[in-house]
C-alpha positions as CSV (number, residue, x, y, z in Angstrom):
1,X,16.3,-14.1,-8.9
2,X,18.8,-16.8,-7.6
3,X,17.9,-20.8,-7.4
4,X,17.3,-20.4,-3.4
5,X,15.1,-17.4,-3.9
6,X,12.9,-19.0,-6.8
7,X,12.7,-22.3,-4.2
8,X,11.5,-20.3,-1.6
9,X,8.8,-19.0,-3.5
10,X,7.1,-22.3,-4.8
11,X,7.3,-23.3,-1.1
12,X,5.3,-20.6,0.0
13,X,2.8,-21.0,-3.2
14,X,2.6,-24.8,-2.3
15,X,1.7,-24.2,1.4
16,X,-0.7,-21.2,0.2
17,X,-2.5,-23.8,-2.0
18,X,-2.3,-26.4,0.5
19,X,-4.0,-24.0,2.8
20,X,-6.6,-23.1,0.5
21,X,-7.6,-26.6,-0.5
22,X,-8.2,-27.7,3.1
23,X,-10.4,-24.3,3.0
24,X,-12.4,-25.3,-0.1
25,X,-12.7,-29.1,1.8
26,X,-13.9,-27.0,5.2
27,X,-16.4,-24.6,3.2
28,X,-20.2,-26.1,2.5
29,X,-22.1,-24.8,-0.7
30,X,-25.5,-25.5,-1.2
31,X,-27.4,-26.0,-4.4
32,X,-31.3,-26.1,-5.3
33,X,-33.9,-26.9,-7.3
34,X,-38.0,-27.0,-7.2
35,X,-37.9,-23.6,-5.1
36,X,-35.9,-25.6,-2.3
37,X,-37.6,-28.3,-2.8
38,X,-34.2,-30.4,-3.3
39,X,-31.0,-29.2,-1.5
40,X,-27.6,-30.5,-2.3
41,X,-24.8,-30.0,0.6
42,X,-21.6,-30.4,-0.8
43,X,-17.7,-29.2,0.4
44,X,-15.4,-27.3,-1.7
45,X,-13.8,-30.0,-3.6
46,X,-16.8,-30.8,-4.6
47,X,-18.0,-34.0,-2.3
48,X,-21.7,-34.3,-1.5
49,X,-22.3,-34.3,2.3
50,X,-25.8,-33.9,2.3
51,X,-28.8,-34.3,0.2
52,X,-32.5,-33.4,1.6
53,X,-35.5,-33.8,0.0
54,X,-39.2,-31.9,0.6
55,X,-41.7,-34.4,0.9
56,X,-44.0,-33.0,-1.0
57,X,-42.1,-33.6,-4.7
58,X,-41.9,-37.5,-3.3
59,X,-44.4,-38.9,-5.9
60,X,-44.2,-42.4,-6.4
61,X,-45.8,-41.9,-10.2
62,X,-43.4,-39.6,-11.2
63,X,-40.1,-40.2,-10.0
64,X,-38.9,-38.9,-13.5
65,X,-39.4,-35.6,-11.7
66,X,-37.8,-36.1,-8.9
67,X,-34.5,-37.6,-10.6
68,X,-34.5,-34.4,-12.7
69,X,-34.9,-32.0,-9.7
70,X,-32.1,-34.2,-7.9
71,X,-30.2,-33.9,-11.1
72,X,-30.2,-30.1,-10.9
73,X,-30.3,-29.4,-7.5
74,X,-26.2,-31.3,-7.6
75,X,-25.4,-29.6,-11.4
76,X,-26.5,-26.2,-9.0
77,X,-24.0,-26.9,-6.2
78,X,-21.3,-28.0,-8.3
79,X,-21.1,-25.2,-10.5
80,X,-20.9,-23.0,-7.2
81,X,-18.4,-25.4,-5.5
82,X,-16.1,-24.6,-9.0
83,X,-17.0,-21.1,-8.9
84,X,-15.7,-21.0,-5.2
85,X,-12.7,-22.6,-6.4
86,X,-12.0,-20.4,-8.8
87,X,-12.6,-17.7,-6.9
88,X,-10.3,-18.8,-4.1
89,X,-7.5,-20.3,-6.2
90,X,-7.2,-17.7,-9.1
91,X,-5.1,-15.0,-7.4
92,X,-2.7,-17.9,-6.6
93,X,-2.8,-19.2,-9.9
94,X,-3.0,-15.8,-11.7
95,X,-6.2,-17.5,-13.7
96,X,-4.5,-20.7,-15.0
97,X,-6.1,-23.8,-15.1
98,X,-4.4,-26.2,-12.7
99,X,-4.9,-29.8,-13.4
100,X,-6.9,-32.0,-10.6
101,X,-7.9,-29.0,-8.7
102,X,-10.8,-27.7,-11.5
C-alpha cells in the first residue's frame, strides 16, 4: 500500500469517526432508578440534558435517598451512553481503546 493510498484511508476513518461522534452527541439514552422514579437524559458523549424526578421519592427527611437514587439513575445512563459508544465506535476501531472518546 503506497503513502497516497494509506493517507486516503485515515481520511475516510477520520470523517467516519467524525460522523459517528456527532451521532453519539445527536442520540439520547435514558437511565433509571426507583422503578422510574428518577430518569436521567443524557446524549452520547455522555452530557446530561435532562434529569426528572417523581414527586413521590421527594422526602424532605430523607434526602439521603433521594441522592442515592439520583446517584444511580446517572451511573445507569452512563454505562449505557459508553455501551452505545462502544457499540457504534468498535467496528471502526476494531475494539481498541481510543483515548478521549471512552
Amino acid at each position: 500500500m503506497n503513502p497516497r493510498q494509506l493517507q486516503q484511508m485515515a481520511q475516510q476513518m477520520q470523517r467516519q469517526m467524525q460522523k459517528i461522534q456527532e451521532e453519539l452527541g445527536n442520540t439520547m439514552i435514558e437511565g433509571s432508578a426507583g422503578g422510574g422514579a428518577i430518569t436521567v437524559t443524557m446524549n452520547g458523549h455522555r452530557e446530561v440534558q435532562a434529569i426528572k424526578i417523581s414527586p413521590d421519592v421527594v422526602d424532605p427527611d430523607d434526602v439521603e435517598m433521594l441522592q442515592d437514587l439520583l446517584l444511580a439513575a446517572v451511573n445507569d445512563a452512563t454505562r449505557k451512553a459508553q455501551e452505545l459508544a462502544e457499540e457504534r465506535l468498535g467496528p471502526l476501531t476494531g475494539g481498541m481503546q481510543m483515548p478521549g472518546l471512552f
